[in-house]
C-alpha positions in Angstrom: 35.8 19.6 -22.6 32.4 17.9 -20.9 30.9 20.1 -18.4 30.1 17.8 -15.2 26.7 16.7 -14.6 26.3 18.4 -11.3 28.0 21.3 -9.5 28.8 21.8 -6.1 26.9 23.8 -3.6 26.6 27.1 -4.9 29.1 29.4 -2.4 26.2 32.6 -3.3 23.2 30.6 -1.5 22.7 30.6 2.2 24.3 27.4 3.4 22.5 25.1 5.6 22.8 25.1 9.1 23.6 21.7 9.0 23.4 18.9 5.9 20.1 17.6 5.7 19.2 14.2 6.9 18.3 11.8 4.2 16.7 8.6 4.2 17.5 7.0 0.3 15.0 3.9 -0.7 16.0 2.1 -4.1 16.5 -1.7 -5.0 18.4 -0.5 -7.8 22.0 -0.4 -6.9 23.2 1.3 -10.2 21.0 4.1 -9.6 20.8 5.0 -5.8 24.5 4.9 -6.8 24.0 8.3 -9.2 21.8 9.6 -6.4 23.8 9.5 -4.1 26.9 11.2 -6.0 23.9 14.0 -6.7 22.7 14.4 -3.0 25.9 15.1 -2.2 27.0 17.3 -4.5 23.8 18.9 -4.2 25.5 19.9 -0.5 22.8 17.6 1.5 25.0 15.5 2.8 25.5 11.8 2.6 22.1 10.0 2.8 21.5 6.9 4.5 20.2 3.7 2.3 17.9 1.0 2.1 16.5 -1.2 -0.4 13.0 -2.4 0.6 10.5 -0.8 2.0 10.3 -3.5 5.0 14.3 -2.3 5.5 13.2 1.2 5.5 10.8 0.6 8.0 13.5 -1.2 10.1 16.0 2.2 9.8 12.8 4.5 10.3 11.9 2.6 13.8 14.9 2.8 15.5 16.0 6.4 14.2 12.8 7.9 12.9 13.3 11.7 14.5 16.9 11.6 12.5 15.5 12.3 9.8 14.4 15.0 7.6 12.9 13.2 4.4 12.3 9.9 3.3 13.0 9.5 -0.6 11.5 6.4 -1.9 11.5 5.1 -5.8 8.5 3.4 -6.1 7.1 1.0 -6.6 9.3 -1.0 -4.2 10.0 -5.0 -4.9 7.8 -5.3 -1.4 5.5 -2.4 -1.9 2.8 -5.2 -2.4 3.1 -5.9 1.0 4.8 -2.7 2.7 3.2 0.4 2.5 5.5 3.1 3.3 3.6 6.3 2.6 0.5 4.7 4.1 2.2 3.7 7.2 4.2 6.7 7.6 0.7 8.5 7.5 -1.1 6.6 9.9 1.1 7.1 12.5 1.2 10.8 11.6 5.1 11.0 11.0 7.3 14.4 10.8 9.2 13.1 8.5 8.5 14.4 5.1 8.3 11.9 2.0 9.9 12.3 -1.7 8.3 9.8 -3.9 10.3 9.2 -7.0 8.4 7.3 -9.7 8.5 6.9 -13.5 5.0 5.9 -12.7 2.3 8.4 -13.6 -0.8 9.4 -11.3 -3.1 6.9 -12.9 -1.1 3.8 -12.9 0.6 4.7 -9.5 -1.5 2.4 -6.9 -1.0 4.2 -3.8 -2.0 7.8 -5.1 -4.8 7.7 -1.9 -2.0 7.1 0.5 0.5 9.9 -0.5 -0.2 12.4 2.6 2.5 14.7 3.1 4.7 13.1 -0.1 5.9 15.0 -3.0 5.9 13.1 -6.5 8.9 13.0 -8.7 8.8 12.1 -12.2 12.2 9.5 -11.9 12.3 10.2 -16.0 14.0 14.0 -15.4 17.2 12.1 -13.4 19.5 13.1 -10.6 19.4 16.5 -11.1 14.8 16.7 -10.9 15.3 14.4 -7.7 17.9 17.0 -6.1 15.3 19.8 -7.2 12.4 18.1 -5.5 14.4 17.5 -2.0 15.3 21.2 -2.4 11.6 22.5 -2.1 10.4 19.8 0.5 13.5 20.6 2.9 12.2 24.1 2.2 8.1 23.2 2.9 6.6 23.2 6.7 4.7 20.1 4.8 5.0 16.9 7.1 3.0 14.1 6.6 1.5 15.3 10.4 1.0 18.6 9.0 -1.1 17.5 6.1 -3.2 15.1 8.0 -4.1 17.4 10.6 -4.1 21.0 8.1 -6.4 19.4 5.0 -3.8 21.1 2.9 -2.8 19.8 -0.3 0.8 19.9 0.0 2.3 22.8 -2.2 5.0 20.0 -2.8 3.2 18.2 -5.0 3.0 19.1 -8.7 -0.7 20.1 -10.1 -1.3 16.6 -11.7 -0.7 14.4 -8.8 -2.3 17.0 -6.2 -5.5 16.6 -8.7 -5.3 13.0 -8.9 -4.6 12.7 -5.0 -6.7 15.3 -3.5 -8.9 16.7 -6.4 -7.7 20.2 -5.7 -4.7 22.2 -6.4 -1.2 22.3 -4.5 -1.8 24.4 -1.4 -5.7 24.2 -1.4 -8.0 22.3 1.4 -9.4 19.1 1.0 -12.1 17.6 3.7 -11.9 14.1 1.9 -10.8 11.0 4.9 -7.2 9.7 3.4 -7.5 6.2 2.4 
């Protein structure tokens, strides 16, 4: 017999004090589909979608302090002409930001704009993206926070903090954010 994918909430762990709030940005139907079914197995509740950046945007405006994280596959079919993480840092949001990507550092073209995001390599699935939103529900890191600390956020895995900042997670960085 096939073990399932995922498992439910595990009843040993300190539950949380209430589901986490979870804005999901994918054009691909299929796969916010899977997501989904792992976010809320995961025990975090059922997130709320969109599938554009401009539509995120739209959701973020009128209930931005509802949420806890943005997760966002990038790139987006408008990221050429919505820039989520950048806005999101220029108006110094507290919501944190999960970018999932199969994308890597170098050919990603918003690394400079990633302040306060996490970055997922999409490749390791459901169950890596569920991992990630783990450890930035768990962070202080909001893209605030990182703008006004000059932290590298200890989110982010050693390659894209390098590529980003050019420091280690959890280091400062006196470097303007583009």
């Amino acid at each position: 017999m096939r073990q399932p994918a995922f498992r439910r909430a595990d009843p040993g762990r300190d539950p949380p004090a209430r589901p986490a709030r979870i804005l999901y940005v994918d054009a691909d139907a299929a796969r916010a589909k899977k997501v989904r079914e792992a976010i809320e197995i995961a025990g975090f509740g059922e997130p709320e979608f969109a599938t554009s950046g401009d539509e995120a945007l739209d959701v973020l405006g009128a209930r931005a302090q509802q949420f806890d994280v943005v997760a966002a596959w990038m790139p987006l079919p408008d990221a050429a002409s919505i820039d989520l993480p950048g806005i999101l840092r220029r108006c110094n949001s507290p919501v944190r930001l999960v970018v999932l990507t199969t994308l890597t550092p170098r050919t990603f073209p918003m690394a400079g704009r990633l302040a306060g995001a996490a970055g997922v390599d999409g490749a390791r699935g459901e169950r890596g993206i569920v991992q990630c939103l783990r450890a930035v529900l768990a962070s202080p890191h909001t893209i605030a926070h990182v703008v006004a600390s000059h932290q590298v956020p200890d989110t982010l895995s050693e390659t894209w903090a390098a590529r980003i900042y050019g420091h280690q997670p959890g280091a400062y960085f006196s470097a303007k954010l583009d």
